[in-house]
C-alpha positions, 0 to 999 in steps of 0.5 A: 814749190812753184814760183811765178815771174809776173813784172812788166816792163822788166826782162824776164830771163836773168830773173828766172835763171838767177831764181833758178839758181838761188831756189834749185829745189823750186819750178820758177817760170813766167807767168803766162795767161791760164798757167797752173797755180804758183805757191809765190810770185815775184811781180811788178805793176802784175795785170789784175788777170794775173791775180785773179787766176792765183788766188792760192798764193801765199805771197807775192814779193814786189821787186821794188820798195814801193807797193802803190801800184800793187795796192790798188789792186783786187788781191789774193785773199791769203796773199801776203805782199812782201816789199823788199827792204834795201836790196842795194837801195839804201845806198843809192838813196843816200847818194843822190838826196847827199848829191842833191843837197850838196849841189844847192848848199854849195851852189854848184849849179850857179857856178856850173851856169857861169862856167857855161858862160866863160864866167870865173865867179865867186860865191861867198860860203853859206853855213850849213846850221843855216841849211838844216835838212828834213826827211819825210819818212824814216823807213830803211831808205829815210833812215840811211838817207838822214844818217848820211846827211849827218856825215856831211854835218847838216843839222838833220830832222825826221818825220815819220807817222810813228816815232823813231829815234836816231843818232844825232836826228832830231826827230818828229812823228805823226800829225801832231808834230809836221807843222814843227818839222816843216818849219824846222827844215829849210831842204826838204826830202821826200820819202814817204810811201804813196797812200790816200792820206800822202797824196798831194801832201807836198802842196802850196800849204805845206810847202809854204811853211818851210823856212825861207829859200826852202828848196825841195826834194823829191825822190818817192812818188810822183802823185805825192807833189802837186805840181803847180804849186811848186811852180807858183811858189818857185816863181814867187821866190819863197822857194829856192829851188826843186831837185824832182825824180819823180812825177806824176807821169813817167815819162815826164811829158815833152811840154811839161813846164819842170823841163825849163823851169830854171829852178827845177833839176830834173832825173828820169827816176834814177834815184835808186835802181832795184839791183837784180842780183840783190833782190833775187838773195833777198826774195829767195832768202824770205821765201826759205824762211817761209817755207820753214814757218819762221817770220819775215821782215817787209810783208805790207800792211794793206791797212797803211799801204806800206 
């Protein structure tokens, strides 16, 4: 059995021991341009080069949990493409929306303005039925995303694209129900896979219908926001506020008005970091289980992207 390490961007050699090491009985090497034939590979943003010279792979298994990038692509015909599932994500996740929400619904961020000032403040305490929260996409991220928010006893919604039900989330699916879970939330978090049917879909429209104050966060993709938009609503005064981890570009551009807007908190794409470690045990478990005919959990299907 042969592995092929084809990611850019990403160095090499810890993740070809630790493969090594996970999968003794397998050749694991990097993937260089007229390499013999792999029977896996593990790739992220992989040049179309690298595809088109493996058209024999029974999988490729991409070291983050979104594939848009991937299915884009020209891919192998039998190819399987496998996401990973949490590998140490979900956690992070839930860290940083519960840290983001927390930080608008407590205000720390006019308090932290004050104290830059010398200014002791005082602001009167808000309920936190007024603040009610709503995640768009209930995969493992959304759902341990939303189960955390309920630690924090924010009423919490739902929206996925097929229904779901979980403790204590009220939840919404499909086209039918999004304009009920876009009214019903006032902190909106963001995420859903990229696709053609969810780009741009965080836009003057959709965004309008939240409930007055309503303040976004988004953590998925970048393209998943039209930008200007939320500028126009932000200075309108319909929304509160932003907290973005991605965009469209990345780097975010020097000159990019999100780097200024005084409503806009901004991170470089640190919401939720793949961990090595983590990864490698899970795509060295899957690929296993594979090799011994049984199923498994995360292969996309290229009809929804996701």
């Amino acid at each position: 059995m042969k592995i092929t390490f084809c990611c850019t961007d990403t160095k090499a050699e810890p993740w070809l021991a630790g493969l090594r090491a996970a999968l003794p009985e397998a050749l694991v090497e990097l993937w260089q341009p007229g390499a013999a034939p792999a029977d896996y590979a593990v790739v992220w943003a992989p040049p179309q080069a690298f595809l088109d010279e493996q058209p024999q792979l029974k999988a490729l298994f991409n070291i983050g949990a979104g594939v848009d990038a991937l299915m884009l692509l020209r891919l192998p015909p039998g190819a399987q493409v496998v996401r990973l599932d949490d590998a140490g994500m979900s956690v992070q996740m839930a860290e940083y929306v519960c840290h983001a929400v927390i930080r608008h619904f407590r205000e720390f961020d006019g308090y932290e303005a004050d104290v830059k000032q010398g200014k002791w403040s005082y602001r009167k305490p808000r309920a936190r039925a007024d603040f009610p929260v709503g995640v768009m996409g209930l995969g493992v991220l959304g759902e341990r995303v939303a189960r955390a928010l309920r630690v924090f006893e924010f009423p919490v919604m739902g929206w996925s694209r097929s229904p779901k039900a979980l403790d204590d989330v009220r939840c919404f699916a499909g086209p039918a129900q999004f304009d009920d879970f876009l009214a019903a939330s006032r902190v909106l978090v963001n995420l859903l896979p990229l696709t053609p049917e969810t780009e741009g879909i965080l836009n003057r429209a959709t965004l309008s219908r939240l409930k007055p104050g309503g303040y976004l966060i988004n953590v998925a993709r970048g393209a998943h926001l039209v930008d200007e938009d939320l500028i126009a609503l932000l200075d309108s005064g319909q929304l509160a506020g932003a907290t973005l981890d991605v965009f469209r570009t990345e780097p975010l551009p020097a000159g990019h008005p999100f780097w200024t807007h005084p409503k806009i908190t901004v991170t470089p794409h640190t919401s939720a970091r793949t961990l090595r470690e983590e990864s490698i045990a899970q795509i060295a478990g899957k690929i296993a289980t594979l090799e011994r005919g049984e199923p498994i959990a995360g292969i996309v299907d290229p009809a929804r992207g996701y």
